[in-house]
Structure formats: structure tokens, C-alpha cells
C-alpha positions in Angstrom: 46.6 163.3 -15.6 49.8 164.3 -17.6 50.1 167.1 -19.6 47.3 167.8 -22.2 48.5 168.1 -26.0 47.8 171.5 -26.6 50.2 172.0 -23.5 52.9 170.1 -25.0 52.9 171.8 -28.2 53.0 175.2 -26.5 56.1 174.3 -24.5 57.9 172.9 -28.0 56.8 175.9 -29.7 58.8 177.8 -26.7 61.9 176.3 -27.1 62.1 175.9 -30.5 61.3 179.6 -30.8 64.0 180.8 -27.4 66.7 178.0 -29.0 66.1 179.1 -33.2 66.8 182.8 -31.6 70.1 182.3 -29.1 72.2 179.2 -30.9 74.0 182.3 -32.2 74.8 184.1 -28.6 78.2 185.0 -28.0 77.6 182.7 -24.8 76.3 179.5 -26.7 78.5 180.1 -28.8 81.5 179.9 -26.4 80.4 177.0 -24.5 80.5 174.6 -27.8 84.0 175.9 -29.0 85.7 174.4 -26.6 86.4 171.0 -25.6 83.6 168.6 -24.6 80.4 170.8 -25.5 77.7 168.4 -24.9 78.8 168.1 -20.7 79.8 172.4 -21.0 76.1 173.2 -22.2 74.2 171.1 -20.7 73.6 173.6 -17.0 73.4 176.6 -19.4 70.8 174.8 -21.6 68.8 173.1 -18.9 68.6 176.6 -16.5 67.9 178.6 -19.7 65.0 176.5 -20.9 63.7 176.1 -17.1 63.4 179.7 -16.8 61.8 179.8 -20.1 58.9 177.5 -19.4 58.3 179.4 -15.6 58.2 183.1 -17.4 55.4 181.3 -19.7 53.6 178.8 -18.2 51.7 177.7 -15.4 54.8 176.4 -12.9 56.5 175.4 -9.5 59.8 174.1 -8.3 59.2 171.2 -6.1 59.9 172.6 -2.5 62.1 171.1 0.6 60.6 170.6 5.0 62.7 174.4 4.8 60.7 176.0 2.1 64.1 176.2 0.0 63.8 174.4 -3.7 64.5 170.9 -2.9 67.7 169.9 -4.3 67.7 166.8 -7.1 63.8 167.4 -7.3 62.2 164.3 -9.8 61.8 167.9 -12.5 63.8 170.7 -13.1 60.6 172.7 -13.4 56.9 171.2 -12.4 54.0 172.3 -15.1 50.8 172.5 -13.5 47.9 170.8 -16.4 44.7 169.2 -15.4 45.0 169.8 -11.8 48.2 168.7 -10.6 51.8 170.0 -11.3 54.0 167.2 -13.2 57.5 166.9 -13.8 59.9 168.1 -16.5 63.6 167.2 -16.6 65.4 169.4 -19.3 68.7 167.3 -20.4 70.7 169.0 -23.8 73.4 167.7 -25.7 74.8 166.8 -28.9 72.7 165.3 -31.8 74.7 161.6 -31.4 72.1 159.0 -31.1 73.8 156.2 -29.8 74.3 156.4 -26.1 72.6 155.4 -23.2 72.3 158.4 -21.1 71.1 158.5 -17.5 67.6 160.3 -17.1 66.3 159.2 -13.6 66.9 157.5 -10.3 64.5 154.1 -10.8 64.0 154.2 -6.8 63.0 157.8 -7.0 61.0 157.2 -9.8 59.0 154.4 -7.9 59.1 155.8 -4.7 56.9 158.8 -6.2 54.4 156.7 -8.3 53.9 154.9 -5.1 53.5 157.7 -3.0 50.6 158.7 -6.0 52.7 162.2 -6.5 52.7 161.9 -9.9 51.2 159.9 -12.6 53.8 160.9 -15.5 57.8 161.9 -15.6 58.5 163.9 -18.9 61.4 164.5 -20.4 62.2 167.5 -22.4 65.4 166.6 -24.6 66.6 168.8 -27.2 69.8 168.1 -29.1 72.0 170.4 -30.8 73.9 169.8 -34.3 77.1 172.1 -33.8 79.1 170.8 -37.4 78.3 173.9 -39.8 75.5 175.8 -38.7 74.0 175.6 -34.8 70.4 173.7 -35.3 68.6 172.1 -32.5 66.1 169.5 -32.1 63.4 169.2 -29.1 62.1 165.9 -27.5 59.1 166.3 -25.3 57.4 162.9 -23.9 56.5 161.1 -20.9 58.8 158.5 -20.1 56.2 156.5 -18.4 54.9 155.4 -22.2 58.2 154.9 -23.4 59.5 152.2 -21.0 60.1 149.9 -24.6 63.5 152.0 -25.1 64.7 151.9 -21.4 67.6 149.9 -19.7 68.8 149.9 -16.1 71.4 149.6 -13.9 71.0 148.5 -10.2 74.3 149.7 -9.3 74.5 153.0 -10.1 71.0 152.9 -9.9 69.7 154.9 -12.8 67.5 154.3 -15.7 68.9 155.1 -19.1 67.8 155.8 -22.3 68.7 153.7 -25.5 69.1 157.1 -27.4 69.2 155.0 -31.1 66.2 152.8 -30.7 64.3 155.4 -29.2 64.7 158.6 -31.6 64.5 156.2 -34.4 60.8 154.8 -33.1 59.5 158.6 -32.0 60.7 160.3 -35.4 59.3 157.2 -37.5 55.7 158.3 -35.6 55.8 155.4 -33.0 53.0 155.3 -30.8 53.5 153.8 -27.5 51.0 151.4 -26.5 47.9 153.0 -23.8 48.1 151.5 -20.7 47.3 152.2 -16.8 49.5 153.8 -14.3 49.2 150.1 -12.6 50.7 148.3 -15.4 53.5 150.7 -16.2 54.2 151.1 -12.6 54.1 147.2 -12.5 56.6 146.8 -15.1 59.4 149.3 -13.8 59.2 147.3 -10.8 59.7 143.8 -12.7 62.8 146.4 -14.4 64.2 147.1 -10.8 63.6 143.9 -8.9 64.9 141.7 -11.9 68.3 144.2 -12.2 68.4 144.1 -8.4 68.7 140.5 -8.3 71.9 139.9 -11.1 73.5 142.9 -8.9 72.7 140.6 -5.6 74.5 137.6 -7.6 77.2 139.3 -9.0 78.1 141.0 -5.8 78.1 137.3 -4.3 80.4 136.2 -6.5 82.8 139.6 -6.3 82.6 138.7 -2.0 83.4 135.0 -3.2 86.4 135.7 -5.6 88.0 138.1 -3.0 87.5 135.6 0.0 89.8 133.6 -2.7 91.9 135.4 -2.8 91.9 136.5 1.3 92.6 132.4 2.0 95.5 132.4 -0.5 96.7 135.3 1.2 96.7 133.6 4.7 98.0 130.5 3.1 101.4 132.0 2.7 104.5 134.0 4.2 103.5 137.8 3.8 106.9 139.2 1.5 106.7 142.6 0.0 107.0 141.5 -3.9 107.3 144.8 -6.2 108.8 142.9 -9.2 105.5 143.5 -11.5 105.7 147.1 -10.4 106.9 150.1 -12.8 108.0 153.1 -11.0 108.9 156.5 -13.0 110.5 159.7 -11.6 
């Protein structure tokens, strides 16, 4: 059902009003003065703007079998629209557009469409410029539409987001073609089992190299040989 427009203004409006208001706190301001800012903010800008949307809005935390908040839940806060609660990961950083960060487990991500627990995964980004003065920018859209701009990794195992191609497409007014929850589904699984396959062969070939290497290694007298070695006090 996914989060209806109005909804997704309202929670935009919210951050650009809490993040406008506290770029200047003696705490923000701290956490970017240091070395590596973008990996320092990113818990105090992702719990900040959680709380934010739960004080305001309609919302849950997905629960555990203990009745705890389940840890690594698909969103950092769930916003209930339409008649079901759907997910929103908060990720922060800085206003560099040419990365490919991580944004989701792709088994996770299936395992839930297939379960039907959700029919959309949103992603609330905002990105700070820290040169001069602090100015932010907020991201807010279901990844679901924007699988065009993805990549993925089957070792690690995450789906990633090809930051350049993808800001320049939303801020140019890009609209993402309509389709079903079927077909999207259908082609994060072509994603993953495609991905999954050149891990298969390039693990094959790892196993092969090393087995190489193993029959070499029973081919001849074992000498200890530190020659290529440095060693420093």
C-alpha cells in the first residue's frame, strides 16, 4: 500500500524543519569536527530522526518472539499508512555523490516480500554539506521503484545504492516506471540469483587456484624459506 504522498511530505517537512533547527547544536557540531564525520554522525542522525518521526507520526518498532525491539529490523522505525506499518531506514552522511553505499540485506529484503510483510522498503536519506555553513538535504523514496540505480553483491550480500546515477535522476524529476509488486519482486530475484551465480564460479575457481597451489605444495620437500620476508624491531 506504501505510504500515501501527503504522508511523505509530512515526514520531509519534519526533518527538514528538526535538521534546519539543530545543524548548529554544540553536539552536531562536535561530531563533524573531528575526523571521519559522515561514519561519527550517522547513529546520532539516524536515532535523532527515528525519534522524531515516532513523537509525530503514526509508528512501531518491529518487535522480537521476546517482545524486545528486534535487533537489525528491515526499518529503523515502521510508519503505519493505509493499513499496514512499512519500513523506514534513516541512513545520513555527507553530500558526496559518488559511492555505492549499502542500504539492505537482498535476502532479507526478499525473504519479507515473500512472506507478503511488506509491499515497499523506503529509504529516508538526508545528506549534510559541512564546508562553510551546515545545510542538509532529505531523500525520501521507496526503493522498490528505484531498483534502475541499484547494484549487488552476493558476498557480502547487500544491495547498494549507485549514489551518482541515482540523485542525479531523482533531482532531475525522474519518475520511476509503475509496476506490480510481482514484477519488482521478480526482478530483485533475477538481481540475486544472477550475482549468486558469478559468486558460485568465482568461488570455484578460488577452491581451484588453491588446490594448485595444495599439489605444488605436496610436490616438494617442506623447507621453512623466510628470504621474501621483512622483519622490523
Amino acid at each position: 500500500m506504501a505510504l500515501v504522498k501527503e504522508l511523505q511530505s509530512q515526514i520531509l517537512n519534519l526533518v527538514d524543519e528538526h535538521w534546519s533547527a539543530h545543524t548548529q547544536d554544540q553536539g552536531f557540531a562536535e561530531l563533524i569536527s573531528g575526523k571521519e564525520p559522515g561514519h561519527r554522525m550517522a547513529d546520532y542522525v539516524d536515532d535523532r530522526t527515528s525519534s522524531l518521526l515516532k513523537v509525530h507520526l503514526d509508528t512501531r518498532y518491529e518487535g522480537d518472539r521476546k517482545g524486545g525491539i528486534r535487533k537489525r529490523s528491515m526499518g529503523d522505525i515502521w510508519v503505519h499508512s493505509q493499513g499496514i506499518f512499512n519500513p523506514v531506514n534513516v541512513k545520513s552522511g555527507l553530500q558526496a555523490r559518488n559511492g555505492l553505499p549499502n542500504v539492505v540485506s537482498m535476502q532479507k529484503l526478499l525473504n519479507y516480500l515473500f512472506q507478503h510483510l511488506i509491499d515497499s522498503y523506503y529509504l529516508l536519506i538526508i545528506k549534510f554539506n559541512v564546508s562553510n555553513d551546515i545545510t542538509h538535504k532529505a531523500y525520501l523514496f521507496d526503493l522498490l521503484d528505484w531498483t534502475e540505480f541499484i547494484t549487488y553483491d552476493a558476498g557480502p550480500g547487500q544491495i547498494m545504492l549507485r549514489e551518482q546515477d541515482f540523485y542525479d535522476a531523482f533531482d532531475s524529476g525522474h519518475i520511476p516506471e509503475e509496476q506490480s509488486i510481482q514484477a519488482k519482486t521478480r526482478s530483485l530475484f533475477a538481481l540475486f540469483e544472477a550475482q549468486v551465480r558469478v559468486l558460485i564460479t568465482n568461488r570455484e575457481a578460488r577452491v581451484e587456484g588453491q588446490r594448485d597451489m595444495l599439489n605444488e605444495f605436496l610436490r616438494t620437500e617442506f623447507v621453512v624459506n623466510q628470504s621474501n620476508m621483512r622483519f622490523v624491531l
